[in-house]
C-alpha positions in Angstrom: 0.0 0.0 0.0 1.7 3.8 -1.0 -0.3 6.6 -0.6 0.0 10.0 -2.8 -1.2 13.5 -2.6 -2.0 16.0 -5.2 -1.6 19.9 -3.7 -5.1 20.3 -2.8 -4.8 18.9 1.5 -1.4 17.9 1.6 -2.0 18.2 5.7 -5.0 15.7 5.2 -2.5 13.4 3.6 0.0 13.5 6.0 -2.3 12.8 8.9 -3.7 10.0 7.5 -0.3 9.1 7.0 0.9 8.7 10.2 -2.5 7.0 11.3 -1.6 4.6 9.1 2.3 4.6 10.1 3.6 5.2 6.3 5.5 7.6 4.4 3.5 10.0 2.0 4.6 8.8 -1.0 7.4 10.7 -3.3 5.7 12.6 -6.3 6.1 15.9 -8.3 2.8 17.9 -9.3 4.0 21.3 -10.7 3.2 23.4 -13.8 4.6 24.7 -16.8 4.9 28.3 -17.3 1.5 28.3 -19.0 -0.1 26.6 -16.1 -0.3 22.9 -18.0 0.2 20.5 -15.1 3.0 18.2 -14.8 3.0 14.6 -12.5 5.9 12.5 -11.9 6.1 9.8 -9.9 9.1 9.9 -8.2 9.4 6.2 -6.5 8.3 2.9 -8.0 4.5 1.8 -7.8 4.8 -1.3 -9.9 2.2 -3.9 -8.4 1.1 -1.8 -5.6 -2.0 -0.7 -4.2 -2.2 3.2 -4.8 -4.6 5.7 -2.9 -4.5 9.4 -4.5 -5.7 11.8 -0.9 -7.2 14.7 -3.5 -10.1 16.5 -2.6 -11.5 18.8 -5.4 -11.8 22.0 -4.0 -11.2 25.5 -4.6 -9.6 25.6 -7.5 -11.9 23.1 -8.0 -10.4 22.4 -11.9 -7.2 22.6 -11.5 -7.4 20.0 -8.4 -9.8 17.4 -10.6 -7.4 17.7 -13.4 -4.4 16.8 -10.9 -6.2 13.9 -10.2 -6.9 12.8 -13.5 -3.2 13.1 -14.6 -1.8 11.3 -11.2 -4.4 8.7 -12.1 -3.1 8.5 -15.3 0.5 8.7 -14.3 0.1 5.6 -11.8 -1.7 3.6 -14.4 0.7 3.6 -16.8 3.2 3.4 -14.0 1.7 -0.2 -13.9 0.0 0.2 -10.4 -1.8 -3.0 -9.4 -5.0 -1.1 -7.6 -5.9 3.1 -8.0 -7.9 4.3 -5.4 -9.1 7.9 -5.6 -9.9 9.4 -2.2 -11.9 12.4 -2.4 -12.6 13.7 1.1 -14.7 16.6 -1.1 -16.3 16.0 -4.1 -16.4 18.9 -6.2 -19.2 19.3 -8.3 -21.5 17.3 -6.4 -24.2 20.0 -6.1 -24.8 19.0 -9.6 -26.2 16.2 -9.2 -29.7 17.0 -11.5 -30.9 18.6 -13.8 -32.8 21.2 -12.0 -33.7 23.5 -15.2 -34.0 22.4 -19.0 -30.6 22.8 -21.1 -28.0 22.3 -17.8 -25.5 19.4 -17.5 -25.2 17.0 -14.5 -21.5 17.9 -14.0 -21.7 15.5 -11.3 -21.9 12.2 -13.4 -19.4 13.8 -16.0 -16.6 14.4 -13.4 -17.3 10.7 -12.2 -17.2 9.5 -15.8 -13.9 11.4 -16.1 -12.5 9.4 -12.8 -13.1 6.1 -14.2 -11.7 6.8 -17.6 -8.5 8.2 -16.5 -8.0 5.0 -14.6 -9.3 4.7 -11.0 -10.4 1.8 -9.9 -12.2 2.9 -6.6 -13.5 6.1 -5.4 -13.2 6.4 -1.7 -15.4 9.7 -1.0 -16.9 11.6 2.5 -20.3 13.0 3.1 -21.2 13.3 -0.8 -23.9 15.9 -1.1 -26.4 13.7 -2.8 -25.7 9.3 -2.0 -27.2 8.7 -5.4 -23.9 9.9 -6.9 -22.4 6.5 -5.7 -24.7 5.3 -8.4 -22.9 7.8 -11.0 -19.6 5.6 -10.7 -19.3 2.5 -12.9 -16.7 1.3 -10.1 -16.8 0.6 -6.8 -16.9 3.5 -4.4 -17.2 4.2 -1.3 -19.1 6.8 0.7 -17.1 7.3 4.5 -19.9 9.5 7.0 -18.0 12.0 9.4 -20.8 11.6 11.4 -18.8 9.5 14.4 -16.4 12.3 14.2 -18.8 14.8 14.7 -21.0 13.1 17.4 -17.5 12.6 19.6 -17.0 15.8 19.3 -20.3 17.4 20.5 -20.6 14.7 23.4 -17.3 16.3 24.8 -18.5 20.0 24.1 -22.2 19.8 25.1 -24.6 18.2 28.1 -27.0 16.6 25.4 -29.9 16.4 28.0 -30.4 19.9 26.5 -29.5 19.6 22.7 -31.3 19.9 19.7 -30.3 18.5 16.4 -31.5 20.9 13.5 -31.8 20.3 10.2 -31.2 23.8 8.4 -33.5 22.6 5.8 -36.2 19.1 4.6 -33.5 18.0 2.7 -31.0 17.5 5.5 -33.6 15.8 7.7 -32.2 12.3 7.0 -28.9 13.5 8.1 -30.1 15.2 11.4 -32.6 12.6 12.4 -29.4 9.9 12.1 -27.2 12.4 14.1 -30.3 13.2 17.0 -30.6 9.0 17.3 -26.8 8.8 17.8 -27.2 11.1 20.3 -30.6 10.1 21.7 -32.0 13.9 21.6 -34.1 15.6 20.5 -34.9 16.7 16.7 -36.1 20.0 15.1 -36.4 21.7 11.7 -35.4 24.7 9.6 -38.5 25.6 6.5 -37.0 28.2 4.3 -37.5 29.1 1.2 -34.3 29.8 -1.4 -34.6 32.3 -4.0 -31.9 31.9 -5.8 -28.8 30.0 -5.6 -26.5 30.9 -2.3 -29.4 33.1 -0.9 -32.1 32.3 1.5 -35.0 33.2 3.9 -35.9 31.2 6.9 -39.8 30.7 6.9 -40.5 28.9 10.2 -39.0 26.7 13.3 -40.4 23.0 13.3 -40.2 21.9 16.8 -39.2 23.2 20.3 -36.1 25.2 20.9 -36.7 27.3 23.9 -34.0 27.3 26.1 -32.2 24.5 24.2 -28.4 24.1 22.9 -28.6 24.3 18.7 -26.8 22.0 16.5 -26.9 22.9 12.9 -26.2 19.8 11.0 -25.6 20.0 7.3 -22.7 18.7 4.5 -21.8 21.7 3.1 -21.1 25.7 4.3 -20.4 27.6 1.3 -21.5 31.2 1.4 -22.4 30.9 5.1 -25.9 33.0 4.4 -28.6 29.7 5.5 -26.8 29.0 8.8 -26.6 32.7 9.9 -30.1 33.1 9.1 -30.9 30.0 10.6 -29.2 31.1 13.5 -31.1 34.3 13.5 -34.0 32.7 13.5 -33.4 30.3 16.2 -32.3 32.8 18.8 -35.5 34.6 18.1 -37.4 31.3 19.1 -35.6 31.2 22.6 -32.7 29.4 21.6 -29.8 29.4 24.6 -27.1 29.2 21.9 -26.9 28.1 17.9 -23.4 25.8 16.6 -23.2 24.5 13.3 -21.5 21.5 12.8 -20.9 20.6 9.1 -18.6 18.2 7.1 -17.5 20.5 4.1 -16.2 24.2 4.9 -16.1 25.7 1.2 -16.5 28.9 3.0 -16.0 30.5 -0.3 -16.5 34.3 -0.7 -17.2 36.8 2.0 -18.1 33.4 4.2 -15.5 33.6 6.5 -16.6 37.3 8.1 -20.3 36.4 7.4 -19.6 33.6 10.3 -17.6 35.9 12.4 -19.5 38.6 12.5 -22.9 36.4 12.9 -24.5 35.0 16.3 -23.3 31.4 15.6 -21.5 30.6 19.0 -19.3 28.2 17.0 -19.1 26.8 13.5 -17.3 23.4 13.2 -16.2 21.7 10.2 -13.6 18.8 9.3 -10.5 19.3 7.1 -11.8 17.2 4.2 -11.0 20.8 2.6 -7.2 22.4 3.4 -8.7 25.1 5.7 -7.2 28.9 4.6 -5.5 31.2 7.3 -8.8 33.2 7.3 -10.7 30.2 8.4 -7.9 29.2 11.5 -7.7 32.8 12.7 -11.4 33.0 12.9 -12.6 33.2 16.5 -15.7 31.1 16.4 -14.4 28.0 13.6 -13.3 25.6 15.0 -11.5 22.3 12.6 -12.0 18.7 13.8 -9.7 16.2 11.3 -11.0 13.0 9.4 -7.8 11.8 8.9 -8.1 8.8 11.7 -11.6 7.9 9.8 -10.2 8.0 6.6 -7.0 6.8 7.7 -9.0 3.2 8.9 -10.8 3.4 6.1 -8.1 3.2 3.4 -6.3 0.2 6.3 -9.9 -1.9 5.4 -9.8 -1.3 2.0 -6.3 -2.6 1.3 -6.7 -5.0 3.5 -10.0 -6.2 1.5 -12.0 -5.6 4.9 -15.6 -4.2 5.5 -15.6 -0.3 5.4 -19.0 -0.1 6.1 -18.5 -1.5 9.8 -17.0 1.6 10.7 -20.7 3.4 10.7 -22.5 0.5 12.8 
């Protein structure tokens, strides 16, 4: 087993790397002057069982297309097994067509994957599970959710939590999250306008004097969970955290959060966070890389990953 790493969470890589007590394997990723990306593989792979730690985040193309060529490089670097580990899947909110005449980027980046040369996909939290189905390869879909639920038991007395969905498409996520932690489980209606901006509606269940959780995959512009919060604290809430998987935190997100009434906003490092993000007062990062880390152990070791979740 060798494990590789593109530039997009070269940290993530090297944590998982010591969970798993090996070296981060030797490779070049650089570019030509006019950006064109270069891979060498600088030790030998010949027979072994590769994993590619990539997630495909901001730049989201120039990290896919990293993968694709180290996928490509190891291939024909005759390596016995290519596993591509995306902790973030980038494009993943495509995942329909939601108006006539749009793609569903989401099956072509998966198509690309498995044409370059992978022969798994190891993924975390994907937005939609149905994209599992997108893959023509095996793939599996690791759930931070025992990360997250260690990490709220030693932060909060759950005799007084809520889990909240921020909206009825998360419910499924929540409801999993509130039987872990055998609490309570409440609701966000809101209505979405247009992409990135929303407007809480209504609460759906009791939140007086209770402890929030926010539980969703992905934080991008930050605008639904400081609404959300808003709204919460205006419905008697003692205090509102958001606990979510991916922190794209893309934009203005970053001083949205700070400057919001979110008592804490707690994401993994399945994306490399940015000095903005560590600096912040109220974001906190809990690492994957022990999950993913066991994970990639099973998986060489043709073991069941999906124990890990039982």
């Amino acid at each position: 087993m060798k494990v590789f790493a593109g530039n997009s969470n070269r940290q993530l890589a090297e944590a998982i790397c010591n969970y798993l007590n090996v070296p981060l394997g030797k490779a070049s990723v650089r570019r030509f002057a006019d950006q064109e990306i270069f891979v060498e593989i600088q030790e030998n792979v010949r027979g072994e069982d590769v994993f590619l730690v990539q997630p495909t985040a901001f730049p989201a193309n120039d990290h896919l297309m990293e993968l694709l060529i180290m996928i490509d490089a190891m291939r024909r670097s005759s390596a016995r097994r290519i596993t591509a580990v995306l902790p973030y899947f980038g494009y993943a909110r495509q995942d329909r067509r939601a108006s006539g005449r749009t793609p569903i980027s989401a099956k072509l980046v998966a198509n690309l994957i498995t044409e370059a040369g992978a022969d798994r996909v190891m993924t975390l939290d994907l937005h939609a599970g149905q994209i599992q189905g997108f893959f023509d390869i095996p793939t599996d879909n690791l759930f931070a959710m025992p990360v997250l639920t260690r990490d709220i038991k030693s932060h909060y007395d759950l005799s007084n939590v809520v889990v909240v969905s921020p909206d009825v498409g998360g419910v499924v996520r929540a409801r999993a999250l509130a039987k872990r932690l055998d609490c309570l489980l409440a609701i966000v209606d809101k209505r979405r306008d247009r992409p990135g901006e929303s407007e809480v509606m209504n609460i759906i269940g009791d939140i007086a004097g209770k402890d929030c959780l926010l539980i969703d995959d992905i934080v991008d512009s930050g605008g639904t969970l400081c609404n959300a919060a808003d709204a919460m604290l205006s419905k008697g809430a003692s205090s509102v955290t958001a606990y979510i998987t991916h922190g794209v935190l893309s934009g203005g997100a970053v001083t949205r959060v700070t400057s919001s009434k979110l008592r804490e906003l707690v994401i993994t490092d399945s994306i490399q966070p940015t000095t903005a993000v560590l600096s912040a007062h109220n974001i906190r990062v809990v690492t994957t890389a022990p999950l993913i880390g066991e994970a990639i152990s099973r998986t060489a070791q043709e073991e069941s990953v999906s124990s890990l979740f039982d």
